[in-house]
SEMAR-900251 format. One record per residue (C-alpha): residue number from 1; residue in one letter; x, y, z. Coordinates in steps of 0.5 Angstrom, whole numbers, plus 2048, in hexadecimal, padded with zeros to 3 digits. Example, Ala and Ser with C-alpha at 12.3 -4.5 7.8 and 13.67 -1.06 7.14 Angstrom:
// residues 2
1	A	819	7F7	810
2	S	81B	7FE	80E
// end
This chain:
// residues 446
1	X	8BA	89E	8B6
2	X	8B7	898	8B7
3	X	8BC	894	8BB
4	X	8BA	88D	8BC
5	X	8B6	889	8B6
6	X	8B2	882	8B7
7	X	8B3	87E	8B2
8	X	8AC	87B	8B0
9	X	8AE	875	8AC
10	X	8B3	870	8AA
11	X	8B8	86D	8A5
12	X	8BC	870	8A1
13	X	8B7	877	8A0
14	X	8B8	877	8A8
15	X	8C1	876	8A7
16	X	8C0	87B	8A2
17	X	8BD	881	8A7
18	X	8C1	87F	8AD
19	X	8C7	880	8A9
20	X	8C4	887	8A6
21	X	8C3	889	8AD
22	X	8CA	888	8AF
23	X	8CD	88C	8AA
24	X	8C8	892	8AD
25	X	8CA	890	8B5
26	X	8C4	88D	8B6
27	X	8C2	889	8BB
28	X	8BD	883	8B9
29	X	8B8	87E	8BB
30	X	8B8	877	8B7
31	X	8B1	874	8BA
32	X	8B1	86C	8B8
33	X	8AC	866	8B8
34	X	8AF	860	8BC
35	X	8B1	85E	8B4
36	X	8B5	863	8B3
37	X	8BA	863	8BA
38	X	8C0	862	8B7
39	X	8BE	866	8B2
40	X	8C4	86A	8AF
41	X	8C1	872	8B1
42	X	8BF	86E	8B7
43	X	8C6	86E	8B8
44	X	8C8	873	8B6
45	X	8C3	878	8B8
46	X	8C4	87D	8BF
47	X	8BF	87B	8C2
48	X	8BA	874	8C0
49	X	8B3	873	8C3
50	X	8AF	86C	8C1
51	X	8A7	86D	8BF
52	X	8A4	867	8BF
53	X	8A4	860	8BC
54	X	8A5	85F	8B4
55	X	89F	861	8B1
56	X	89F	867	8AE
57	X	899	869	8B2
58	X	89C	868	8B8
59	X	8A1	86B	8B7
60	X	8A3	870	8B1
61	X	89C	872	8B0
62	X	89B	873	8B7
63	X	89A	87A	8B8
64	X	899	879	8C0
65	X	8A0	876	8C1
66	X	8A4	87A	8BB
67	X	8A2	881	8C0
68	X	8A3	87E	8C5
69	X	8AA	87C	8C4
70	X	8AB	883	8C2
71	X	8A8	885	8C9
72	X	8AD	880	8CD
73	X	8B3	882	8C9
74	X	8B2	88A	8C9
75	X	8B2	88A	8C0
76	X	8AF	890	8BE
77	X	8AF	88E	8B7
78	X	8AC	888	8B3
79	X	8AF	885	8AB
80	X	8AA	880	8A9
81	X	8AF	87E	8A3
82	X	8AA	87B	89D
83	X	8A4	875	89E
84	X	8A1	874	8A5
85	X	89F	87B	8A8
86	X	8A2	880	8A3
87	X	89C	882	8A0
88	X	897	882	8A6
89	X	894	888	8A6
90	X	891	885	8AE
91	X	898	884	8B0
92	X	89A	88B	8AE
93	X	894	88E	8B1
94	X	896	88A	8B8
95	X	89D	88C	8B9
96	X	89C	893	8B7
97	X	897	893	8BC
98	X	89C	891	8C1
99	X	8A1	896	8BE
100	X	8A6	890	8BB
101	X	8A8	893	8B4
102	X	8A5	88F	8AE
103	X	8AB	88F	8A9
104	X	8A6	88F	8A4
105	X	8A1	894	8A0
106	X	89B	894	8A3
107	X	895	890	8A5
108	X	890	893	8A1
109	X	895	894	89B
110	X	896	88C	89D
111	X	88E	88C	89D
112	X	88E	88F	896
113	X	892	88A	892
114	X	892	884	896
115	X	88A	884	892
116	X	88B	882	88B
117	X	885	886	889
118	X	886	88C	88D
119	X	88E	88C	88A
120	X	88C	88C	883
121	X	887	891	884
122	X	88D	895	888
123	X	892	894	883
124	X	88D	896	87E
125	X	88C	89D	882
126	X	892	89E	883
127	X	894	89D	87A
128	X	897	897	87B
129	X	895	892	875
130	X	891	88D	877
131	X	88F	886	873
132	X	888	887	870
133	X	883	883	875
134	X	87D	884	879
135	X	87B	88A	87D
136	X	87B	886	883
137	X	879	87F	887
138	X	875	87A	882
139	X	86F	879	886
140	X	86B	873	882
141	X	86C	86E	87C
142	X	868	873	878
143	X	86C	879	87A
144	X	873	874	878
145	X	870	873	872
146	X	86F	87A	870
147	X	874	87D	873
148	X	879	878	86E
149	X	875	87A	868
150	X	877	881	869
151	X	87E	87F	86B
152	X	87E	87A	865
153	X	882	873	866
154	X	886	870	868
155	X	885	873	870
156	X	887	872	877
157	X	884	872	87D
158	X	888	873	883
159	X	886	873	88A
160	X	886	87A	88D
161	X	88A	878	894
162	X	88F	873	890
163	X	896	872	88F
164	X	89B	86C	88D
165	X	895	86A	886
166	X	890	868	88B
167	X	889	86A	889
168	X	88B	86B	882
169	X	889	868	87C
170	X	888	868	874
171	X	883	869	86F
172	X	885	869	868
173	X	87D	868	866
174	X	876	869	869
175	X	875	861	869
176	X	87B	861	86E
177	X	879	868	873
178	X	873	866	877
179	X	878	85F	87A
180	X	87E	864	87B
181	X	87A	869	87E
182	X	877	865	882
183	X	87D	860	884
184	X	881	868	885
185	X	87D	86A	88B
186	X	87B	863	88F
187	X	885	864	88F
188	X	884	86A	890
189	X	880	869	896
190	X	884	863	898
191	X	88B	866	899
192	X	889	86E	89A
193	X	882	86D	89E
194	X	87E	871	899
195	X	87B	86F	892
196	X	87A	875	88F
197	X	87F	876	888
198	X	880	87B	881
199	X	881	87A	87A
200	X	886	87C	876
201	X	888	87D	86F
202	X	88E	875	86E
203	X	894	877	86A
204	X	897	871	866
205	X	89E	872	867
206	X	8A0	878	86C
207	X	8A6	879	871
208	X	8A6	87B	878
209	X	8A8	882	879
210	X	8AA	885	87F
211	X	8AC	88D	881
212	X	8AF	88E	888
213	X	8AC	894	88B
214	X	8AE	897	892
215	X	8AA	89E	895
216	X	8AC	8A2	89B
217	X	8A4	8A2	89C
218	X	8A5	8AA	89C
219	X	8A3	8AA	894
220	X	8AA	8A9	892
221	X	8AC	8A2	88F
222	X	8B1	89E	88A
223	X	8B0	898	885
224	X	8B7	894	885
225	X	8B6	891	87E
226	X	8B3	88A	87C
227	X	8B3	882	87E
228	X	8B1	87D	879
229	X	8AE	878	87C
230	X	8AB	874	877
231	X	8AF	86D	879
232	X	8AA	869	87D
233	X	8A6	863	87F
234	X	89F	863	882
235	X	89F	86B	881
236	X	8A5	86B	887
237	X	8AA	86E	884
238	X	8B3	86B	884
239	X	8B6	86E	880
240	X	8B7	876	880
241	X	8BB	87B	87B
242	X	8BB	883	87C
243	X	8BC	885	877
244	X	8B8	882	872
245	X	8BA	87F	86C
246	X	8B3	881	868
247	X	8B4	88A	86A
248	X	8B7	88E	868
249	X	8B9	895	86B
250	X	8B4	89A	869
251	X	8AF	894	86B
252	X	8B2	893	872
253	X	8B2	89A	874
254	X	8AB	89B	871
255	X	8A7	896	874
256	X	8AC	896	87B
257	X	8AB	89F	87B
258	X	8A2	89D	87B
259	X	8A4	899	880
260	X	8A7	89E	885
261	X	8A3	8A4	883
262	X	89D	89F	885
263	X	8A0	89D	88C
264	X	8A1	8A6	88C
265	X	89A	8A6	88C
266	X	899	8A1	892
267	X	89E	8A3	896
268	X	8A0	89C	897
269	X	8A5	89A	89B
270	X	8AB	896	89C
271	X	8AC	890	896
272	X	8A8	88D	892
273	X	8A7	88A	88B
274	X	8A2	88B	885
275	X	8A1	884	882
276	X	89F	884	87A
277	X	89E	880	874
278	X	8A2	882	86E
279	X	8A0	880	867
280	X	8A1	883	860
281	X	8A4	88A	863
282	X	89E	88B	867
283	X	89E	88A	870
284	X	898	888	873
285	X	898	889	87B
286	X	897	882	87E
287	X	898	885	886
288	X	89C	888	88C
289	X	8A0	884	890
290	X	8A0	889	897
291	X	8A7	885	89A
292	X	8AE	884	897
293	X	8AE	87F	892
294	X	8B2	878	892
295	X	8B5	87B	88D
296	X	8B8	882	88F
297	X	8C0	880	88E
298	X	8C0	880	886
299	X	8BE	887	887
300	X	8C2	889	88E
301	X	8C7	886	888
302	X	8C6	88A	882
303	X	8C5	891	887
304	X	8CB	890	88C
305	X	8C4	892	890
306	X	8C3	88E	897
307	X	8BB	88D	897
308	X	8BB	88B	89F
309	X	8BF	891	8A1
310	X	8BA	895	89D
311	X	8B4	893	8A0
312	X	8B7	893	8A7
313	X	8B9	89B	8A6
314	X	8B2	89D	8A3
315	X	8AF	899	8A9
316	X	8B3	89D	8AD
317	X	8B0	8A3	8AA
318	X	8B7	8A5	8A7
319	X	8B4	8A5	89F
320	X	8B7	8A2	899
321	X	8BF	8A2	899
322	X	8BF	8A4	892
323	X	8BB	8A7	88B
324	X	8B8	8A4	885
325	X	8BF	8A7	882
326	X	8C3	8A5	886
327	X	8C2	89E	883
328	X	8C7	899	87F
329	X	8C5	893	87C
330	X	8CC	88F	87C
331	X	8CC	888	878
332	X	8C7	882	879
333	X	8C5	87E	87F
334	X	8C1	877	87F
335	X	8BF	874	885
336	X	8BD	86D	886
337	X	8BA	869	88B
338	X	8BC	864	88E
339	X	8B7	85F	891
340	X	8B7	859	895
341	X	8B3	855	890
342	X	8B3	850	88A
343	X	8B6	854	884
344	X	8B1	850	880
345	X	8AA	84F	884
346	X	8AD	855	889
347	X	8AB	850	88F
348	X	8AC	853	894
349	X	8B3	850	897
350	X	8B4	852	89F
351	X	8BA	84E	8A3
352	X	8C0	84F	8A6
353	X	8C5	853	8A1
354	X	8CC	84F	8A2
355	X	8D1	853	89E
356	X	8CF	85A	89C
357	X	8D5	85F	897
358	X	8D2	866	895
359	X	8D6	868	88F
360	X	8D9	86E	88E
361	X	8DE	873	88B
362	X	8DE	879	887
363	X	8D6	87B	886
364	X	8D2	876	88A
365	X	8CF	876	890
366	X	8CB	871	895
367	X	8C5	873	899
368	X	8C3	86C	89D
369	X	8C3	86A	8A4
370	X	8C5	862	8A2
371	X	8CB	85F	8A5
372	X	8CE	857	8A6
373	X	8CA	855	8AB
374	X	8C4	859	8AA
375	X	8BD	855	8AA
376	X	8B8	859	8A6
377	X	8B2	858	8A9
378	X	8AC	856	8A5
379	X	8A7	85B	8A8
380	X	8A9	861	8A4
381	X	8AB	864	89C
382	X	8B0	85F	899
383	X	8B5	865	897
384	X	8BB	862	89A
385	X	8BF	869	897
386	X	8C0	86E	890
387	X	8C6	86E	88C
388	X	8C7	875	889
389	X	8CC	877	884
390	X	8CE	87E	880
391	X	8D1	87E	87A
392	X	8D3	884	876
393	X	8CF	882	871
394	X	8CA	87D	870
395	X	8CF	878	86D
396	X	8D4	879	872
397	X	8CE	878	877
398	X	8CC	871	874
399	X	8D4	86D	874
400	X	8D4	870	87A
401	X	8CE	86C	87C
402	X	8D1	865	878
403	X	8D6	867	87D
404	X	8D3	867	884
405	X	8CE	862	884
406	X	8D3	85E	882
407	X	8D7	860	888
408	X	8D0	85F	88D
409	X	8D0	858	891
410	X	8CA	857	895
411	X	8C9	850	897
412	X	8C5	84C	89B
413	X	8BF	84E	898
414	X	8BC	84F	891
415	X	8BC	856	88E
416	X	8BB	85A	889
417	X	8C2	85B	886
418	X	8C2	856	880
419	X	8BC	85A	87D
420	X	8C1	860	87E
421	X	8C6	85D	87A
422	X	8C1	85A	874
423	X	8BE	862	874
424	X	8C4	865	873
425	X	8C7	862	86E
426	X	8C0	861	86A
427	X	8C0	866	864
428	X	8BA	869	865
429	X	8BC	86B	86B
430	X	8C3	86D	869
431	X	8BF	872	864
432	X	8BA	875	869
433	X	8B4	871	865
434	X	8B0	86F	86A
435	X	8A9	871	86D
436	X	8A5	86F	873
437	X	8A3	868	86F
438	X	8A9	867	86D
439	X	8AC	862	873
440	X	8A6	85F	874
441	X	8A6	85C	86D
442	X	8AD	85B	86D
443	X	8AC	856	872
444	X	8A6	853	870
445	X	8AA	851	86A
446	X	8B1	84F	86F
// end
């Protein structure tokens, strides 16, 4: 059994695992850039190690310090929460070379699905559905211009290495492709190093589908039911439901058993999420995410099932705690994403938080490491928190939200807790009748 765990990240993912890790009896580690000293898991951790200055370089993605740490502190185990390291194949490959556990899948399952092309051809071997597009890397202006007739329009073109809509454009025709083209490899170089994009078939209204999958690495995996992520802004999702309004049941057992009988032929190991578009009944695989999701409380909510406890047992070898059957999906959760930003041009808004009052009550949970005093340092993600709400139903779940967000007090900065109280109210939403361009064009007409 893994006895101390290092925990490679911060915020609330880095409060989320250090709470886990107390309930298991678990020693922990918080490693911290001198941003973060008065950090909440900083505090609250057993053990704190500083990394480094406050880029993210010098210290969060800094594999050196992170093993390091892990050496001077006798950690024999590392949580990499989400972003940073949490999906670096090379930072797997290191600490399992020092005999440190990775509480992950492994790198070469990183590898496989941190490519976009190599994914897609993955997911499509392993009978997941795929959205029509090309077979691989679109080399040239020549080939784009094939590849998009074959495809018909409209097409994106997406970076292979991207992430967060960078590197990813829109053509609706053939006068618009060659510019889109162009302009999504020059991005793509920019922020990933590397040019080289694909091409896929553009669906005009879909939502964002996502199945929570966990394997044991041996051959044996599970899904835990859907996400609906289709409420975002500049491809960043903020609002997430399970289960989604758009499915029914023989859906979501359908597409979440594919799922699950795909990572069986991998043998994959620990959490991930398989990401779709939906449109019109049918899913097309977008990616896989080879980490926890920000969003993962909607699904602990709905399936009782603690997700971090789960990938700290299979990372300890011990296999799943549960079956496929063993399963109940109990009411509505939806999770929103509480940013320190302007509520309408999402600015980012660091500062001093001078009041803060989580919300609470019978069905509501608050994963947030802010506190009165805390100054949120401009260096980093501007997540100030997630407010997660269960309901037995989907109705109940969204008055029950109405309630909360009038409860939360943040103040010293701006946030994103207005938008929360117009979206909650807005009729569209209340009926579940939304896609991923839905909160982009709801702005743009604010």
């Amino acid at each position: 059994m893994i006895s101390k765990i290092l925990i490679a990240n911060r915020g609330e993912i880095a409060l989320r695992v250090l709470r886990a890790c107390k309930e298991l009896g678990i020693a922990t580690v918080a490693v911290h850039s001198t941003a973060d000293s008065d950090a909440m898991h900083v505090r609250l951790a057993d053990e704190s190690v500083c990394i480094g200055p406050p880029p993210s370089r010098d210290s969060y993605l800094n594999i050196h310090q992170i093993v390091a740490a892990c050496e001077i502190t006798g950690a024999d185990a590392v949580h990499p929460g989400y972003g940073f390291l949490s999906e670096n194949a090379k930072f797997a490959d290191i600490l399992d070379a020092h005999g440190i556990t990775f509480i992950g899948p492994t790198a070469d399952h990183i590898r496989i699905m941190g490519d976009k092309i190599t994914a897609k051809q993955t997911a499509q071997d392993l009978g997941i559905p795929v959205v029509p597009g090309s077979a691989g890397e679109v080399l040239n202006d020549e080939d784009a211009l094939k590849t998009a007739r074959q495809i018909g329009y409209p097409v994106l073109i997406k970076a292979t290495a991207g992430g967060g809509g960078r590197g990813m454009k829109v053509a609706k025709t053939e006068a618009d492709l060659l510019e889109a083209f162009n302009t999504a490899r020059s991005e793509a170089a920019n922020a990933f190093g590397n040019d080289s994009v694909y091409m896929e078939k553009y669906l005009e209204k879909p939502r964002h589908i996502e199945i929570q999958v966990f394997g044991d690495g041996a051959g044996n995996a599970i899904h835990l039911g859907e996400r609906d992520c289709s409420l975002q802004r500049r491809h960043q999702k903020i609002w997430e439901e399970a289960n989604s309004p758009a499915l029914n049941v023989e859906q979501r057992m359908k597409i979440g058993q594919i799922c699950a009988d795909a990572m069986k032929k991998l043998k994959y190991r620990g959490a991930g999420t398989i990401e779709f578009l939906y449109e019109n009944g049918e899913f097309y695989f977008i990616e896989m995410n080879t980490r926890l999701q920000v969003e993962h409380p909607v699904t602990e909510a709905i399936t009782g099932i603690d997700l971090v406890h789960e990938q700290i047992r299979v990372a300890s070898g011990n296999g799943l705690s549960v079956t496929q059957d063993g399963i109940v999906f109990s009411g509505h959760a939806i999770e929103c994403r509480i940013n320190a930003e302007d509520p309408r041009t999402f600015v980012p808004s660091p500062g001093t938080i001078t009041h803060f009052h989580a919300p609470g009550g019978l069905g509501v949970r608050v994963d947030s490491g802010a506190y009165a005093g805390y100054k949120i340092p401009p260096y980093y993600d501007s997540l100030i928190g997630k407010l997660i709400v269960h309901g037995r139903t989907r109705v109940e779940c969204m008055m029950r939200l109405r309630r909360v967000l009038d409860e939360f007090v943040i103040d010293g900065i701006k946030t994103t807790l207005p938008l929360f109280q117009d979206l909650v109210s807005n009729p569209d939403i209340a009926n579940g009748d939304y896609d991923i361009h839905w909160l982009e064009h709801y702005l743009a007409n604010d």
